[in-house]
N, C-alpha and C positions, 0 to 999 in steps of 0.2 A: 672467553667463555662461549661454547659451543649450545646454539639454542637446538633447542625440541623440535623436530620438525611434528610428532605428535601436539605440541603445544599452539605452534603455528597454525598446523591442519584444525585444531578446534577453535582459536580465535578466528579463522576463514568461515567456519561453518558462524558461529554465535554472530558475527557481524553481518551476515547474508542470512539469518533467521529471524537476528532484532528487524534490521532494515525491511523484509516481504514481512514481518508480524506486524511493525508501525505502521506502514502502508496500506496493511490489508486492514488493521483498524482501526485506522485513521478514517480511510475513505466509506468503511465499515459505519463507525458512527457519525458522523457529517451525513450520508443517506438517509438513515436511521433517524438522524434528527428532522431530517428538511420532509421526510413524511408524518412523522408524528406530528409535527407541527401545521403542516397542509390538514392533517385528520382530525387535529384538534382545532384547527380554523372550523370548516367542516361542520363538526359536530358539533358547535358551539351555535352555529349559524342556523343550522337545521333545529337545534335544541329550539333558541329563542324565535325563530320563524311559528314553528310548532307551538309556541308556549304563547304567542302573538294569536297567533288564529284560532285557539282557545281561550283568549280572552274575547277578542272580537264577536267568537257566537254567543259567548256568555251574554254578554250584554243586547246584542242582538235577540236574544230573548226577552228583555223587559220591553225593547223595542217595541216585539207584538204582543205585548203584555200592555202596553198602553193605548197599543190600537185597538186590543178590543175593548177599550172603553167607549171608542169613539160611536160605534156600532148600538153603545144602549142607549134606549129612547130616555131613560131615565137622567142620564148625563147630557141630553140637547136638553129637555126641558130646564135641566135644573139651570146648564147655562141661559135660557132666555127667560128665566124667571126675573122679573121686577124686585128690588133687593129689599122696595116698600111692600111686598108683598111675602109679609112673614109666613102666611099660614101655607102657602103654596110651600115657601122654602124649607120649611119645618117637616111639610109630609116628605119633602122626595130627599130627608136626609138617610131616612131608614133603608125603604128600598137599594138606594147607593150602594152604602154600605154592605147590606145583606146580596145583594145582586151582582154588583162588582168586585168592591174591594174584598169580601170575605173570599170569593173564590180566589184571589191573588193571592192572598195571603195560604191560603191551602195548600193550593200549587206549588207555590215558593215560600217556604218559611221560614228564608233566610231574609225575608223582605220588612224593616222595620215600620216603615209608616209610608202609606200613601194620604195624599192631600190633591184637592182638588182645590185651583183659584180661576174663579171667575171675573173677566173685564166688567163685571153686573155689580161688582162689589161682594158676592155672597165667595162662602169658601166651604168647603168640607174636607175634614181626616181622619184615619182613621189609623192607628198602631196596634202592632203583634207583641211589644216588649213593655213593661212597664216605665212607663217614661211619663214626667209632669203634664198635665193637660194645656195644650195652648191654648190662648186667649185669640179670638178668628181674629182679631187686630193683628197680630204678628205677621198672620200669611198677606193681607191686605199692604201691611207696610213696606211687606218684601216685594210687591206686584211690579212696581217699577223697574227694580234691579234684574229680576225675573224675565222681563222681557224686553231688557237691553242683553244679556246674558243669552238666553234663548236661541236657537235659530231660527231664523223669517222663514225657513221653506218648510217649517212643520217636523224637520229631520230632530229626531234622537239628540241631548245634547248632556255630557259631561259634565258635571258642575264642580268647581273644586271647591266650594264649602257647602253645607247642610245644616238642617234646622237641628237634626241631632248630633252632636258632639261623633269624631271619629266614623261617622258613618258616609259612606259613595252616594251621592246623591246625582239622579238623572231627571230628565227633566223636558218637556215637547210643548210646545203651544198648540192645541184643537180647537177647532170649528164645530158647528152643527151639523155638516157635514163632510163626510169624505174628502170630497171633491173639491170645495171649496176652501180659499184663502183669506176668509174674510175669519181670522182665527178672535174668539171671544174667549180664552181662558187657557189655561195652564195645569197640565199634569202632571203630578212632579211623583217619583219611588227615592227610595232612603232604602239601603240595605246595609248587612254586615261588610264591608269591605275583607275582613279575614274569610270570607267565604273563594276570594280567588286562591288561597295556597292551594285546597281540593283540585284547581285545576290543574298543578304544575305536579300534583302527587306523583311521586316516582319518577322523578327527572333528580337527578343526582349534582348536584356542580359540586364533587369535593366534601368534603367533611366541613369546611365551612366557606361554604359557595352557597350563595342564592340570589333570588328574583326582587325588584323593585320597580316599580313606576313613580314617573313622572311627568307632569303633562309642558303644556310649552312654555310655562311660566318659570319654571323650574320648582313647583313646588310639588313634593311630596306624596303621591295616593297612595301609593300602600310599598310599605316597607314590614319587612319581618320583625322588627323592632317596632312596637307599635306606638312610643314615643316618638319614632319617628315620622308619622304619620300626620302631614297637615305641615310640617318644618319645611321651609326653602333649603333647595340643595345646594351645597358651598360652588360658589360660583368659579373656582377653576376648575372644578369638575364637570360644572352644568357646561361650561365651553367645551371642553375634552367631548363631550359628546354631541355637540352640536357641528363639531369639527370632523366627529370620527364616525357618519353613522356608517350600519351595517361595515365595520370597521372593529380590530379588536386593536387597543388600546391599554397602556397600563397607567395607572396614575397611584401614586402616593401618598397616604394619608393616616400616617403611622406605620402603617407595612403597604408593601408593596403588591397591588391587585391588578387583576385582569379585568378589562371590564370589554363588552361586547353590548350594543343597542339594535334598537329600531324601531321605528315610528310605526303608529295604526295610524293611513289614512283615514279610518273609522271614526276612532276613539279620540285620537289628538294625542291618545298617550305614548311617551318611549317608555317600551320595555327594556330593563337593562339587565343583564347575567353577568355577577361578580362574584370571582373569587381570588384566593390568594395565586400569586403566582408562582411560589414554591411548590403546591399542589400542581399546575399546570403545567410545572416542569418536572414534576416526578417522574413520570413514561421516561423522558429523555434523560434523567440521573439515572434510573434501572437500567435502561441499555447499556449507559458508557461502564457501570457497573460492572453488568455482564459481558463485557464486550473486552474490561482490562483481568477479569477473572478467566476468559474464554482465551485471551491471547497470552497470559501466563503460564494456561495449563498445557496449549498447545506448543508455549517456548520450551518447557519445561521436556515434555515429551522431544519437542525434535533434538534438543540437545542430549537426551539419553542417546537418541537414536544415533545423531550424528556422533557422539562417543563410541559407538560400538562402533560406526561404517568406520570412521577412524581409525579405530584399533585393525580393522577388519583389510587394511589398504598399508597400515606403517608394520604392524609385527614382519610378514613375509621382507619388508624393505629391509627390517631391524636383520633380519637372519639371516641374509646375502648380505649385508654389511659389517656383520661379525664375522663370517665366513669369510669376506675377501681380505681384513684384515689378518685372520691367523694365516692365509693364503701368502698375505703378503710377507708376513714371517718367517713363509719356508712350511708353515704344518700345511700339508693340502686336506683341506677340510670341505665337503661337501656339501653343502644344504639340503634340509632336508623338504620337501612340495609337499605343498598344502592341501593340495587332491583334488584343486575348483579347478584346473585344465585352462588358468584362463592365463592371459599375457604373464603376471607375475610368476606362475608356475614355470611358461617357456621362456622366461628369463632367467630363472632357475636352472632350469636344466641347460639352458644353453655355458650357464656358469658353470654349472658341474662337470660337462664335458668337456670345456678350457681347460679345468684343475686335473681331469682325467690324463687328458693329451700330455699336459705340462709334467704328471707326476709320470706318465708313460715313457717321453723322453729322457728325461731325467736318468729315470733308472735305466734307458738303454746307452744314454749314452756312458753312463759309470760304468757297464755289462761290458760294452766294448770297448774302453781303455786298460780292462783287463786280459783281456784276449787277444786284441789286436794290434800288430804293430803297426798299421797305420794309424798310429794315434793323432795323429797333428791335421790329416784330412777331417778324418770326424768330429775331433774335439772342435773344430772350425764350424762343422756342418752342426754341432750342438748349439754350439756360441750363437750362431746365426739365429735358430728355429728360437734361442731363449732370448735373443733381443729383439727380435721379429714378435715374440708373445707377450712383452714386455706394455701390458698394456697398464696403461695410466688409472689406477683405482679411485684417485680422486676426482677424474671427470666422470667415474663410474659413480662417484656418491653424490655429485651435483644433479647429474639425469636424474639419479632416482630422486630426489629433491626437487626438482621440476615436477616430475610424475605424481609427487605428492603435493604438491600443490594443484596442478591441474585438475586433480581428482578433486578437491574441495569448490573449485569454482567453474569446473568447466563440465559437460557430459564425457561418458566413456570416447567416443570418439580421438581425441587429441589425446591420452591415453596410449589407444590404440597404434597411433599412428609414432608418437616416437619409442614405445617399447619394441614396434616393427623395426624401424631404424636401428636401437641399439642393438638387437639381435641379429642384424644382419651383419653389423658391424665385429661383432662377438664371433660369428659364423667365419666371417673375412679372415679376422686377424689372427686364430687360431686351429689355422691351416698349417699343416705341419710338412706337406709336398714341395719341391721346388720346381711346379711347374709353371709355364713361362704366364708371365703376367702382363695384359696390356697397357695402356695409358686410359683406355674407354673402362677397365675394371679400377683401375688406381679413382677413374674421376667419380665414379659410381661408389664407390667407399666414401670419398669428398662429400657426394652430394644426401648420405645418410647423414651423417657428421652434420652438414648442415639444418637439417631439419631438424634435428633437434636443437641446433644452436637456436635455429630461429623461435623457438617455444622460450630456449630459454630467456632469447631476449626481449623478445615481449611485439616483435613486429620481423620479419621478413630483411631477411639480406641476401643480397644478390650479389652471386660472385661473377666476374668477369671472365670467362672461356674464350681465348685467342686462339684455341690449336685448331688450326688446318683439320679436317675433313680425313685428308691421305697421311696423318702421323697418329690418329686414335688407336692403329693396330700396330702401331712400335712396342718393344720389348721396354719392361722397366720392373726395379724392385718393388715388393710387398710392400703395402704400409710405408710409402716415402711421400706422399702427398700428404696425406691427410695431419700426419704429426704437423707437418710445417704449416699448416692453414690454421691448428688448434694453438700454435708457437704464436702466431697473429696476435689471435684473437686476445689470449693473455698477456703480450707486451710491448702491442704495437697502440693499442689505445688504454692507457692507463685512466684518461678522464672520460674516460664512456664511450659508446659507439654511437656517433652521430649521421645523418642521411648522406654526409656527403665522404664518409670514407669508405675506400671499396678496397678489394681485393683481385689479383688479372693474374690470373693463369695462362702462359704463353708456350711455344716449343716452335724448335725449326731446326733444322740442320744445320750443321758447322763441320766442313770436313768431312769426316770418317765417324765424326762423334754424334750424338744422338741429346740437343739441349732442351732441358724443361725451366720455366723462371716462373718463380712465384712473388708479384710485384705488391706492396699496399700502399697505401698515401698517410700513414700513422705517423706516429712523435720522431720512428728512426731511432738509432743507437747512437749515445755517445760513443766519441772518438775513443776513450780510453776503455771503453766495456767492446768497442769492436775487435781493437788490437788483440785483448786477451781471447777473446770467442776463437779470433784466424788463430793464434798460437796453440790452442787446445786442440783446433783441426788438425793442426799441420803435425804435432805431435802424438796424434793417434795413431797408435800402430796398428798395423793389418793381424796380426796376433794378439793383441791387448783391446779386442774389443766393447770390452765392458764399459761403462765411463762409471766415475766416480758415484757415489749413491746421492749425493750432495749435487752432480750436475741430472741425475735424472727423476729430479724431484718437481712433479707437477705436470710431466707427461713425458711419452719416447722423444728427448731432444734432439737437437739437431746434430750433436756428436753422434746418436743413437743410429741415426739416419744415416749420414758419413760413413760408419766405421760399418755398416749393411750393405752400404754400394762398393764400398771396395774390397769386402767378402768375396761380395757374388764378380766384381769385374776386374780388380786387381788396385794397386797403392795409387795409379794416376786418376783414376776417376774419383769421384765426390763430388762433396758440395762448396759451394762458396759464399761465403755473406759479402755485400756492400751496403751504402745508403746512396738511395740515388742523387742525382746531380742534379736535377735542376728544378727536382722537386720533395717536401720530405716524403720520407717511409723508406722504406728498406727494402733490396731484391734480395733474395735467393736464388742460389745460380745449381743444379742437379746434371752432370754431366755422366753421361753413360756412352758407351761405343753403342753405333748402330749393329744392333745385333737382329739375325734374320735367324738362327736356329734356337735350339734349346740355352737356356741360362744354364750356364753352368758356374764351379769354381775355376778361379785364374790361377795356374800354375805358380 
């Protein structure tokens, strides 16, 4: 069964368009990904950085929200009040109140209750929300705790539990004065802790991504879930981020999330930005999305296209292929060009001119065995011109089958370069003159023939040229080299052509005679296929030139060759076959008289 070379040529293109489509989105999304992923590092970083140093000033406002309490003479008195000294304590709880605390609360009315405790024993509070009245015993019993908790240098400190349920409590030890470390009491604010989401408003993590703190104990300040607020965080988590800071991280804990931290030297707190990681990895599912929809539509497209180049490279092959076989028939049938002026068109035409020539002699020479009684000259000079034209169609279908492969995997160039070759070779061999031929025109046919062999076989073969310098402008027949090198190539190497078989073209003189040898290093001819070969030589007669359609099937054979040399030089010249002696492959032996004038026929 004879394959599609259309078929071929498209499986050439689909395997050289999946393979540059894989590759290009392959390495397409692998980029794609390793920046998305760098830009959502990034942005997660910059997010919680940003969402960090809005808490920091947050707080840093109760900061100086505590220091100017320090500043009212109202709050030194009340701390060096005597705590036996009720009526003193009693006037400066109002002032306080109205002079400090109320404007705090103004200010900030997210702020639930400030309290003031004194190392004197005395205490004041005072709240914005309604909440039960403490008993001053409560803040008195808390004094101790208070100022183990506290910091000694007077600095802002964190508190992880509060006198009111759910609420951020902050906390400072003051003095009488500024300056001084000799601290007599404790100022402590209680606020909403839900007042920090205001600060992260309009930071997105996801549809369900968001903010939490925790301080270094691993316990809880403010989570979105306000149950969870005040709860110890599950302790392979609390590692996961004591291991991963400023580090993104995923951990597990019924689905799978992204977590990202970082600590406020400030505050003591980690902030941490959680979300799902399915979210996280959406950018990077939409690319590869777009990217197998992107490389679908543009397979899709080149495969149109490369069908039409297809079509656009094998019709004109399909149409000198039907043509050479109704040619070979006997109907001389023309092709008709396709009008692009390009190599396949003067492959055309160089065909139609063949068929032209062939149908021209033809009919002359049928014209002149009617008129002329030298019929036995010309029918010989016919015979000759139609074995001499006798060119091999099916090396003529394998080129073009190269040609259409090349065309799928190679650029125009190589293309170029053996359509060059075959037309020249076309031009050569349907010459219809008997004028004199050299050995440098025979080898320059040879060396077209070979450039195309060499595409067809996939690497460069070199053939061996032994002829002397002073024998290149000897006389010799048309087209007797080259059949014998193409005779080779077909059944001197039946298991393939390997680096170490060659071919040696040789000539020198012998006599009066004029010798050419065409030597290879191949398998050689069995003894009983050589016997028969020399017998079909020796019985070719100089008027029965034609050979059998059975012997010149697969190219001009070597009876072809034979029954040409002794046309043009008479019954003792020809050729000879041996297999060489001491090594295998086979010679061919081309014996012609050294001729110095015109070629003519032999009497």
């Amino acid at each position: 069964m004879r394959s599609s070379l259309a078929a071929r040529m498209f499986a050439y293109f689909v395997i050289v368009i999946v393979i540059s489509s894989s590759i290009v989105g392959f390495v397409l999304y692998v980029q794609s990904s390793k920046e998305v992923d760098k830009q959502t590092n990034e942005l997660l970083t910059q997010i919680v950085d940003n969402a960090m140093n809005h808490t920091d000033m947050y707080l840093k406002k109760y900061d100086r929200a505590t220091l100017s309490m320090l500043t009212s003479t109202n709050v030194k008195e009340f701390l060096n009040t005597d705590k036996n000294n009720f009526v003193s304590y009693f006037l400066s709880i109002r002032p306080i109140k109205e002079k400090v605390i109320q404007p705090l609360f103004i200010n900030n009315p997210e702020i639930c209750m400030v309290y003031l405790i004194g190392y004197n024993g005395l205490s004041i509070y005072d709240h914005n929300t309604d909440v039960i009245d403490f008993n001053q015993s409560v803040f008195q019993d808390k004094l101790d705790v208070l100022k183990e908790m506290t910091n000694n240098d007077g600095k802002l400190t964190i508190m992880d539990w509060s006198f009111l349920d759910g609420k951020l409590a902050v906390t400072r030890k003051i003095s009488d004065r500024q300056t001084s470390k000799v601290f007599k009491g404790i100022v402590g604010i209680e606020l909403n802790i839900e007042e920090l989401t205001t600060l992260w408003k309009g930071i997105r993590l996801g549809e369900t991504g968001y903010f939490y703190i925790v301080n270094d104990n691993g316990k809880i300040v403010y989570h979105p879930k306000s149950e969870m607020i005040g709860k110890q965080l599950n302790e392979g988590l609390l590692t996961k981020l004591k291991e991963n800071q400023n580090r993104i991280f995923t951990y597990t804990d019924g689905i799978e999330r992204v977590h990202f931290n970082q600590r406020s030297n400030y505050s003591g707190w980690t902030l941490v930005a959680s979300m799902p990681l399915n979210e996280l990895k959406a950018p990077v599912k939409n690319i590869r999305k777009t990217t197998l929809i992107t490389c679908a539509f543009a397979l899709v497209l080149a495969l149109i296209l490369a069908y039409r180049f297809g079509r656009s490279i094998v019709q004109p092959i399909k149409k000198l292929e039907s043509g050479m076989r109704r040619t070979e028939k006997g109907d001389w049938t023309h092709v008709a060009i396709s009008g692009r002026t390009d190599e396949m068109d003067r492959l055309i035409v160089s065909y139609n001119m063949m068929v032209s020539r062939l149908q021209e002699l033809m009919e002359q020479v049928y014209a002149e065995e009617l008129k002329n009684k030298e019929y036995q000259l010309k029918r010989q000079a016919a015979e000759f011109q139609a074995l001499q034209l006798q060119i091999n169609p099916h090396f003529l279908y394998n080129t073009l089958e190269t040609i259409v492969c090349y065309a799928v995997v190679q650029d125009s160039q190589e293309i170029k370069e053996i359509v060059r070759s075959l037309s020249y070779m076309l031009r050569y061999s349907i010459r219809a003159d008997l004028e004199e031929i050299t050995v440098a025109n025979e080898l320059k046919h040879v060396l077209q023939f070979m450039t195309i062999m060499d595409y067809r076989l996939g690497h460069p073969f070199e053939l061996e040229v032994l002829i002397p310098p002073e024998l290149l402008l000897k006389k010799m027949v048309r087209l007797t080299l080259q059949p014998l090198v193409e005779n080779i190539f077909k059944h001197a190497f039946p298991e393939g052509i390997e680096s170490y078989h060659r071919i040696r073209i040789d000539a020198y003189m012998e006599h009066e005679d004029f010798v050419v040898t065409v030597t290879d290093n191949g398998c050689g001819i069995a003894p009983d296929t050589l016997e028969e070969l020399r017998t079909k030589l020796i019985k070719q007669h100089l008027h029965s030139p034609f050979p059998e359609r059975k012997e010149r099937e697969g190219g001009i054979g070597l009876v072809n060759v034979h029954s040409r040399i002794q046309i043009v030089f008479g019954e003792k010249y020809g050729l000879s076959i041996t297999n060489n002696e001491d090594e295998p492959g086979t010679k061919i032996t081309l014996r012609m008289p050294d001729k110095t004038g015109d070629i003519g026929f032999s009497p």
